[in-house]
C-alpha positions as CSV (number, residue, x, y, z in Angstrom):
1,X,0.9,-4.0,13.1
2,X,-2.2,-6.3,12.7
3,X,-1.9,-9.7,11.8
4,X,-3.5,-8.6,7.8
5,X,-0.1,-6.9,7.3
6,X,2.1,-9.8,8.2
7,X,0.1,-11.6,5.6
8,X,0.4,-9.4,3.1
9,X,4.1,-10.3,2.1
10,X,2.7,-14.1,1.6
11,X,-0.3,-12.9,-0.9
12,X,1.8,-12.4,-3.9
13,X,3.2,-15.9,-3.9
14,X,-0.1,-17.4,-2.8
15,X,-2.0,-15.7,-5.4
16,X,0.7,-17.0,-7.9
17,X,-0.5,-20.5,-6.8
18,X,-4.3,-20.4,-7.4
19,X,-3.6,-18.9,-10.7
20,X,-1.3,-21.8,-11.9
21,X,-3.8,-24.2,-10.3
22,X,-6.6,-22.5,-11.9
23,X,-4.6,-22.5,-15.7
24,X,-5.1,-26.2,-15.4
25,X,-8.9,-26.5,-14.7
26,X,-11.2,-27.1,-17.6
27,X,-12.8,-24.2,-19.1
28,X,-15.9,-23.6,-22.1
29,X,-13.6,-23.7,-25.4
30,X,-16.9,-23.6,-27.5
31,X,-18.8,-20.8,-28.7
32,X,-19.9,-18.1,-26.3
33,X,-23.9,-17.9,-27.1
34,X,-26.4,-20.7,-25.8
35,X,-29.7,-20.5,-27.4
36,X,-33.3,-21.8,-26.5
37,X,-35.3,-21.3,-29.2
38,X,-38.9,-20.0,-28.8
39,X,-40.8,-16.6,-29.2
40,X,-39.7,-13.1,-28.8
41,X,-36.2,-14.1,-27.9
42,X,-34.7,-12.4,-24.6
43,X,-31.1,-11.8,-25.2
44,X,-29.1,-11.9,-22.2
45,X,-24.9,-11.2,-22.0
46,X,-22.8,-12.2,-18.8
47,X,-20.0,-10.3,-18.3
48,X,-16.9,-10.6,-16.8
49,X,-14.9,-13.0,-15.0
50,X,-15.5,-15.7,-11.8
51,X,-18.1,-17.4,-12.9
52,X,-18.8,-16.4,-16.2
53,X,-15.4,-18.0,-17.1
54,X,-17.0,-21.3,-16.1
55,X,-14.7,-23.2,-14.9
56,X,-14.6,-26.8,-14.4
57,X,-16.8,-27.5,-17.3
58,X,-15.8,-27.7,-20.8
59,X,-19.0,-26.8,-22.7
60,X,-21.1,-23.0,-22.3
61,X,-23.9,-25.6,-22.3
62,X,-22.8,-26.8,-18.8
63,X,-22.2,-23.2,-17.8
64,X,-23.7,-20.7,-16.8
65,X,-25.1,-19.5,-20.2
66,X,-26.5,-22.5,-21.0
67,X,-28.5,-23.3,-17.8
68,X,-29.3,-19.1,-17.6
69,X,-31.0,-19.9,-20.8
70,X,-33.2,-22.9,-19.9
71,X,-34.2,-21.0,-17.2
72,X,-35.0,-17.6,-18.7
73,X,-37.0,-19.6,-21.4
74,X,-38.8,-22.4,-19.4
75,X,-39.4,-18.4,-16.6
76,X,-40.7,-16.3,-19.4
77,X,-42.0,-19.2,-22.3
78,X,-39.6,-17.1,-24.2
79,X,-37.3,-17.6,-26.6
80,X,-33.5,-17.2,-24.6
81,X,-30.0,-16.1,-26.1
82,X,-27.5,-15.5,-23.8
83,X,-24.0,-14.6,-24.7
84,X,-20.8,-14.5,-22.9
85,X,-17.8,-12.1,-22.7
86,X,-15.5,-13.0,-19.7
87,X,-11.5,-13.8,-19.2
88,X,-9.9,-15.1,-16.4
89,X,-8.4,-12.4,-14.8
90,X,-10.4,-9.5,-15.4
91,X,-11.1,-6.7,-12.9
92,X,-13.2,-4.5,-12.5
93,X,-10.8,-1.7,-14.3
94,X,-9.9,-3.9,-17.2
95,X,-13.5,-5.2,-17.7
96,X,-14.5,-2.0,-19.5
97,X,-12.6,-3.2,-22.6
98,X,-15.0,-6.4,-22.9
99,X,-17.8,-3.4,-23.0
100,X,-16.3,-2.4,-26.4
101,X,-16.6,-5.9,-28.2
102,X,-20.2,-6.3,-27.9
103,X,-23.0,-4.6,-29.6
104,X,-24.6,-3.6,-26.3
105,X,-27.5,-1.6,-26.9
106,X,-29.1,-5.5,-28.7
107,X,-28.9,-7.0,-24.5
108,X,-32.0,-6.9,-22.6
109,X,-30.1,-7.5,-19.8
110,X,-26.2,-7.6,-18.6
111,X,-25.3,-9.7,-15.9
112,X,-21.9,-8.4,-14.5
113,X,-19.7,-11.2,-12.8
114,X,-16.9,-9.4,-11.5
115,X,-14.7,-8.8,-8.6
116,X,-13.0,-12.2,-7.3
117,X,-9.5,-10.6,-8.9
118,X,-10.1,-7.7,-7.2
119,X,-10.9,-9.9,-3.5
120,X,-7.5,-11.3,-4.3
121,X,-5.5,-8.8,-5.1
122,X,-7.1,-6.5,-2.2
123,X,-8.0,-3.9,-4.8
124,X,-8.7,-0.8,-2.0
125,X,-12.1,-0.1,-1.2
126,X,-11.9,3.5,-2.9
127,X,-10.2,2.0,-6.1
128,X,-13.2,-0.5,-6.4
129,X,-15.9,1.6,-5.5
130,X,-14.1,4.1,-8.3
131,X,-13.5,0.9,-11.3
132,X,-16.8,-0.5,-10.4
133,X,-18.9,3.1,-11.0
134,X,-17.1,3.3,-14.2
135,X,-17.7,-0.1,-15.4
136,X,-21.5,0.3,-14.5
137,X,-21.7,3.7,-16.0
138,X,-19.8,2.0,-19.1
139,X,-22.4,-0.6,-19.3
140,X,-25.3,1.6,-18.4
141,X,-24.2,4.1,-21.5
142,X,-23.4,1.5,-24.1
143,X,-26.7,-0.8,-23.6
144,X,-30.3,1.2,-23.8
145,X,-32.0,2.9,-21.5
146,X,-34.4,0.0,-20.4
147,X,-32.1,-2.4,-20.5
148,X,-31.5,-4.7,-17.2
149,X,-28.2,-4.3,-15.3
150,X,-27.5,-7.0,-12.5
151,X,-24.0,-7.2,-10.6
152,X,-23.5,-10.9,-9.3
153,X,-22.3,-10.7,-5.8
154,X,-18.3,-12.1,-5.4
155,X,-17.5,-16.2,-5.4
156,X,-13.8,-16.1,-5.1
157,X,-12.5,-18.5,-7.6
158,X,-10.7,-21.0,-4.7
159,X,-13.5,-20.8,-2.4
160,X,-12.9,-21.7,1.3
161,X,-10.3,-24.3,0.3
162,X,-7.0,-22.2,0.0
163,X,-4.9,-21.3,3.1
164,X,-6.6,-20.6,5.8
165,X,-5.2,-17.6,6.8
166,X,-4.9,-15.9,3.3
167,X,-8.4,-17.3,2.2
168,X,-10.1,-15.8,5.0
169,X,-8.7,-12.2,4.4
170,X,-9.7,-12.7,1.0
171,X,-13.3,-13.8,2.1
172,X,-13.2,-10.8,3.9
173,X,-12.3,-8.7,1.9
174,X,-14.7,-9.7,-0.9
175,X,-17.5,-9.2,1.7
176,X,-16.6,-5.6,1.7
177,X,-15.9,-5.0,-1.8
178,X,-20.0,-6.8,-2.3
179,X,-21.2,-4.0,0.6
180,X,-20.1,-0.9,-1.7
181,X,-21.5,-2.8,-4.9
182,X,-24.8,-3.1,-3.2
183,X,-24.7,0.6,-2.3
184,X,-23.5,1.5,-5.9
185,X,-26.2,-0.4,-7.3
186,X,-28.9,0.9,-4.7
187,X,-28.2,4.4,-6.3
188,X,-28.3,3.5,-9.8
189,X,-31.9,3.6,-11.1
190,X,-32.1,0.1,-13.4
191,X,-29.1,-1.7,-11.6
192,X,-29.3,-4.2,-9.3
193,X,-27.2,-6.3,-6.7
194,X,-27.4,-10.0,-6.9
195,X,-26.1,-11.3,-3.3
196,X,-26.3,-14.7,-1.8
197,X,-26.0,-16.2,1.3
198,X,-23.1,-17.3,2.6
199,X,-24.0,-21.2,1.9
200,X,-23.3,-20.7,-1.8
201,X,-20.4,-17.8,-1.4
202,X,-18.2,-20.5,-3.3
203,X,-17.7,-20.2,-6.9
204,X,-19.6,-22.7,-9.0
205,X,-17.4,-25.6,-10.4
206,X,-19.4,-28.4,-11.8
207,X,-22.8,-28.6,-13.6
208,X,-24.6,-28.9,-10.8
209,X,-23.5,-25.1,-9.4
210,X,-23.8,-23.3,-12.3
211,X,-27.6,-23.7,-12.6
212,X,-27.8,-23.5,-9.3
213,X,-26.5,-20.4,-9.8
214,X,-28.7,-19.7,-12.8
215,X,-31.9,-20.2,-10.4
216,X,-30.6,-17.7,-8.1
217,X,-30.4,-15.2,-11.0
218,X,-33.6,-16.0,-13.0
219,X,-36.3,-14.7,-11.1
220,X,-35.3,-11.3,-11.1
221,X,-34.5,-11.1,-14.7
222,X,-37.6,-13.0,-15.8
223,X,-39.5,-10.4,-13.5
224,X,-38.1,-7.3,-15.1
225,X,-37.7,-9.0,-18.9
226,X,-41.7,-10.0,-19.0
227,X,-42.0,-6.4,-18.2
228,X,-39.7,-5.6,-21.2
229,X,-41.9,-8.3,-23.4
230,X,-45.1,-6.6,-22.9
231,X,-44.4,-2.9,-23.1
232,X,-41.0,-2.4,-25.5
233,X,-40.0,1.2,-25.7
234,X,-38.9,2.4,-29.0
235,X,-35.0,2.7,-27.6
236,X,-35.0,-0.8,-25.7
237,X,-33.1,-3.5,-27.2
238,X,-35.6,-5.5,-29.0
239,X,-36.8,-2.9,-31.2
240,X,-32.6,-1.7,-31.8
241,X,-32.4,-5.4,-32.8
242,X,-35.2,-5.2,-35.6
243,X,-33.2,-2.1,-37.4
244,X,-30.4,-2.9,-40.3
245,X,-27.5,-2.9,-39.2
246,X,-25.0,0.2,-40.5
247,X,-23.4,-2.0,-43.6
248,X,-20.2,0.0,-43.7
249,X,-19.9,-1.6,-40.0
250,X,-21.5,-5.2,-40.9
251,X,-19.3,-5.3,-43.7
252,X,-16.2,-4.9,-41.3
253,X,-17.3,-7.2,-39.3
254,X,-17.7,-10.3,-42.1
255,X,-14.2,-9.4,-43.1
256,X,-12.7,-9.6,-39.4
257,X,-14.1,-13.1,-39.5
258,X,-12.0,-14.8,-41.9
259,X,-14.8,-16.7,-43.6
260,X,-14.9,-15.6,-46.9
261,X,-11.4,-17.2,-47.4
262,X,-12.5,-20.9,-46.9
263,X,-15.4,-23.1,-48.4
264,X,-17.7,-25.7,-47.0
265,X,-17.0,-28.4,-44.5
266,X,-18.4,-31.2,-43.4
267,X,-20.0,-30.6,-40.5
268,X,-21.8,-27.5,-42.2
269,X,-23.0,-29.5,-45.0
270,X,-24.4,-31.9,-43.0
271,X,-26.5,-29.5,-40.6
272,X,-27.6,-28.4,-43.9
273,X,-28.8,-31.8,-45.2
274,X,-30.2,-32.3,-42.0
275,X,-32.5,-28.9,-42.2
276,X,-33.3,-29.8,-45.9
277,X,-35.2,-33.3,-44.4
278,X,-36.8,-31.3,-41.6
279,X,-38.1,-29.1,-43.5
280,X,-38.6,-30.9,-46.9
281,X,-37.7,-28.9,-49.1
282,X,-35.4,-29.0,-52.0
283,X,-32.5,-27.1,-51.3
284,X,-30.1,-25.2,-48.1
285,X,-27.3,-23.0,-48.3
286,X,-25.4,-20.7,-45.9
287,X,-24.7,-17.4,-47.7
288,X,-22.0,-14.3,-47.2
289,X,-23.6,-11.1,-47.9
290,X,-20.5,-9.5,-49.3
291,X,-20.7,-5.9,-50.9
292,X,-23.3,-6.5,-53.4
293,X,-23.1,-10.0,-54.2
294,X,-24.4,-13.2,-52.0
295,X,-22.1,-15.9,-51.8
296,X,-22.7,-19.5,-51.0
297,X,-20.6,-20.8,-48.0
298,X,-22.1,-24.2,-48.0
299,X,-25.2,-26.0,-50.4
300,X,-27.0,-28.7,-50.8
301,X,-29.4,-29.6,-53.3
302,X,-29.3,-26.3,-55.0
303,X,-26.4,-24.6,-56.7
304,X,-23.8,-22.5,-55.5
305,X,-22.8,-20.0,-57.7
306,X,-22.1,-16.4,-56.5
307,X,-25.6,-13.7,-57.3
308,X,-26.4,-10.4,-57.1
309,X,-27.2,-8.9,-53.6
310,X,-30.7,-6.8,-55.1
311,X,-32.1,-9.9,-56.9
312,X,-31.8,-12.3,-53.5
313,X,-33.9,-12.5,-50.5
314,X,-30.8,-12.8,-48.5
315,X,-30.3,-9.5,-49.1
316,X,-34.1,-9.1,-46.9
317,X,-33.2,-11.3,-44.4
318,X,-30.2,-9.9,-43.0
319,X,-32.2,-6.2,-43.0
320,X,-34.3,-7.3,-39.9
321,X,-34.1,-9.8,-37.0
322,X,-36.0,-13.1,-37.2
323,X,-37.2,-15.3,-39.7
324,X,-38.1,-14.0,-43.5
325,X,-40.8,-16.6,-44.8
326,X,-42.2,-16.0,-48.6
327,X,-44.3,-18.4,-49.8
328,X,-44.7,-18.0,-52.9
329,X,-41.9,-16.4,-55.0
330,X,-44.2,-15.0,-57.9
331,X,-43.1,-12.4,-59.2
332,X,-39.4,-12.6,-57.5
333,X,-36.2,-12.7,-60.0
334,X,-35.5,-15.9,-58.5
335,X,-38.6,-17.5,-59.7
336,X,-36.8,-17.6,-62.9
337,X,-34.3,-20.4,-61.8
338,X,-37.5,-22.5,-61.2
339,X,-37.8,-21.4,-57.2
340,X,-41.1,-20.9,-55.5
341,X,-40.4,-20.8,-52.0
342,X,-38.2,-19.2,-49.6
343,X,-37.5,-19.3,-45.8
344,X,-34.8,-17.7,-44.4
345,X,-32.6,-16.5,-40.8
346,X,-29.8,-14.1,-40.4
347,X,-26.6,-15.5,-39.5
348,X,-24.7,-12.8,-36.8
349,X,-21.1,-13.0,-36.5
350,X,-19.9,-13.3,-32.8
351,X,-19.9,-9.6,-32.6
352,X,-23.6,-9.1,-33.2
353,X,-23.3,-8.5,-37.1
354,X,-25.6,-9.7,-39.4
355,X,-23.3,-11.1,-41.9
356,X,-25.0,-14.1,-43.7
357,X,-28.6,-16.2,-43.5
358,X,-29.6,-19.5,-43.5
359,X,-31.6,-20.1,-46.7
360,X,-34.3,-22.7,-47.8
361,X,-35.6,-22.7,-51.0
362,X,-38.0,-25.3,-53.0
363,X,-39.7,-25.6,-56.1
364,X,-43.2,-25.6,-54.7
365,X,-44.7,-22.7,-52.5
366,X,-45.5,-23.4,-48.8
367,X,-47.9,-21.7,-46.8
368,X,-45.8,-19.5,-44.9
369,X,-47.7,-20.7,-41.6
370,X,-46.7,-24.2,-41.7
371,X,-42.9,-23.4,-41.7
372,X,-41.6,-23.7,-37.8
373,X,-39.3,-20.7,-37.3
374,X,-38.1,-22.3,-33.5
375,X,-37.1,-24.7,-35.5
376,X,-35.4,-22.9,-38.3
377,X,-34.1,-20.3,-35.4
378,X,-32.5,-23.6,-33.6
379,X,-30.8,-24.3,-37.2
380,X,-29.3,-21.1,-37.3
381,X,-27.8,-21.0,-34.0
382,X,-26.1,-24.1,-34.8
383,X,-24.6,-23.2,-37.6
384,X,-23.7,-19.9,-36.3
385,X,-21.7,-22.0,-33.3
386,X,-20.0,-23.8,-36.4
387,X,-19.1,-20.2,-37.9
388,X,-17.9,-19.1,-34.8
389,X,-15.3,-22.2,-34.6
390,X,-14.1,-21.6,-38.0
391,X,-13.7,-17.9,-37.5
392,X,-11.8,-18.2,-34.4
393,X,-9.8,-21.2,-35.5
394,X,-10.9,-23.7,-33.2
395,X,-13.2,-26.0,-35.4
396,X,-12.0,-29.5,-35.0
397,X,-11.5,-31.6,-37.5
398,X,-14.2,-33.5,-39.5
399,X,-12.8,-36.9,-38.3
400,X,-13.4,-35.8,-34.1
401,X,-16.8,-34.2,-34.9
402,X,-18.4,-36.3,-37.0
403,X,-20.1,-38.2,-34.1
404,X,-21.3,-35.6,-32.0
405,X,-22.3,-33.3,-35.7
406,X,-24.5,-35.9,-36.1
407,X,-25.9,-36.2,-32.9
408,X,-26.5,-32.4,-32.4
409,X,-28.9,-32.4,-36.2
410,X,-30.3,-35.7,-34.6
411,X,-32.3,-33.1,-31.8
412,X,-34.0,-31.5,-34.8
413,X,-34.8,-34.3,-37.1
414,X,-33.9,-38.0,-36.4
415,X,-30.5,-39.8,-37.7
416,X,-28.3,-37.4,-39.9
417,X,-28.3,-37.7,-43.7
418,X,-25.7,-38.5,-45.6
């Protein structure tokens, strides 16, 4: 009998231990995107578990997300968008089911943090080798064709700081289980193994890991992405971002979110007020494209009555991906109510859906030109992350977020209004 098997019978309770530790570490309760704005957006997901969880951090902003993102954008000078899907827990097997709640095929890339749950639990090396293929394959057939597949090597969530004899099988083991994802990744044309050295084999807990983490992981994506970026097929990602989306599926999805059953808030009206003074223009409003009507979540400076989906530009802007800028409304039926100008972004719900835009009318035209679409792109991811809360049920209240609403607008254009 070798000394592994008289282990064995202490792994169970062991294991029980790091997971009741690791239920009271601090984990990302915010939404799962991080965005940099700039041009031609890359948009990134991590997938998985380990790392992508991100614990010991409360923000996706401090996670790995959020410095991926910096990094991609400050690699490429490109816009970055990178999304999460991860749960403590998952393996390999039960990772295919986060495959099914993303839109895949609008990813330029998939990063695939996964395999510390299998290390622990001494998944076999022929039931890895046979969940890992099929979570690959899953990816590989749900995302396009071009589209960049990366498997992070394994950081067992405890590190080298559980019991020593335990920890070290586990170490073990996770070596092995990262020598047959290297090999499936070797034969998979468009897949590739992230390792690392044995210095940083410990999973990331503060800040200060996950971008260094992030570095480790940029320069291969930014490689393959510019290569993306200057020769797009017809099937890769960014041009399946630029087509409608089915409606019979976007509608779905704006119902699943809850949002037509609530009104304004606070903190949306004053990201509005705050885009209204960057801009300076008249009015802002955040509208529901529901059926064939447009419905006003939030205004300000404009009224908020319910119109007619095929008389309002929102019904444009949710058609294609990016900014819709038209400076000069002549001739459109809402030049009648006095409006001359419109800029406008799609608002996605969190599973990929556009479902809404952020609108900005005024009673003078603009030339199209002078109108910053970063900036109007940074707007809309913030109040998508604000979207996202309410739909999920885990906006705080207007009293807790007041300070840090009006910090966030601050970024974009000085002390908040209002």
């Amino acid at each position: 009998m070798q000394v592994s098997d008289l282990l064995v019978p202490l792994a169970a309770r062991w294991q029980r231990r790091v997971w009741d530790e690791l239920v009271l570490v601090p984990r990302p309760g915010d939404a799962a995107r991080q965005f940099v704005a700039g041009p031609d957006p890359d948009r990134v997901l991590v997938l998985g578990s380990g790392p992508a969880v991100g614990f010991g951090v409360l923000t996706q902003d401090l996670a790995l997300p959020g410095h991926l993102a910096r990094r991609l954008a400050a690699a490429t000078r490109r816009g970055a968008s990178v999304d999460v899907r991860a749960r403590f827990g998952e393996t390999a097997a039960s990772a295919v089911r986060l495959v099914r709640e993303a839109r895949m095929q609008h990813y330029d890339a998939v990063v695939i943090c996964i395999g510390a749950t299998d290390a622990y639990t001494r998944t076999s090396s022929e039931r890895w080798r046979a969940d890992l293929s099929a979570l690959i394959d899953t990816v590989r057939a749900a995302t396009t064709p071009s589209t960049v597949i990366a498997v992070l090597s394994i950081r067992p969530l405890q590190g080298r700081a559980g019991a020593p004899g335990w920890s070290g099988l586990v170490d073990k083991h996770a070596s092995r289980l990262d020598r047959i994802a290297e090999e499936l990744c070797v034969r998979r044309p468009g897949v590739v193994h992230l390792g690392a050295p044995a210095s940083s084999f410990e999973a990331p807990r503060t800040a200060s890991g996950y971008d260094e983490l992030a570095e480790r992981i940029t320069p291969m994506l930014a490689t393959r992405l510019d290569l993306l970026a200057l020769a797009p097929l017809p099937t890769a990602a960014r041009e399946q971002r630029n087509l409608p989306d089915p409606e019979l599926d976007r509608q779905r999805s704006l119902d699943r979110t809850g949002l037509m059953s609530s009104g304004s808030n606070a903190r949306l009206d004053r990201l509005l007020r705050s885009a209204r003074e960057l801009f300076g223009i008249t009015g802002a409003a955040i509208t529901l494209v529901d059926g064939e009507r447009v419905v006003f979540k939030a205004a300000v400076g404009m009224p908020s009555e319910d119109v007619p989906r095929r008389i309002a530009p929102c019904d444009r802007t949710i058609r294609r991906n990016g900014a819709l800028v038209l400076g000069d409304l002549a001739g459109e039926p809402i030049a009648a109510d006095g409006w001359r100008f419109y800029a406008g972004h799609p608002l996605e719900s969190q599973d990929g859906y556009r479902i809404g835009a952020l609108c900005l009318l005024d009673t003078v035209t603009h030339d199209p030109f002078s109108v910053d679409r970063y900036a109007l792109a940074e707007v809309a991811a913030r109040i998508e992350t604000e979207l996202w809360k309410e739909a999920a049920g885990t906006a705080e209240p207007d009293d807790l977020r007041q300070g840090v609403s009006q910090y966030t607008v601050a970024s974009l254009s000085g002390p908040a209004a209002g």
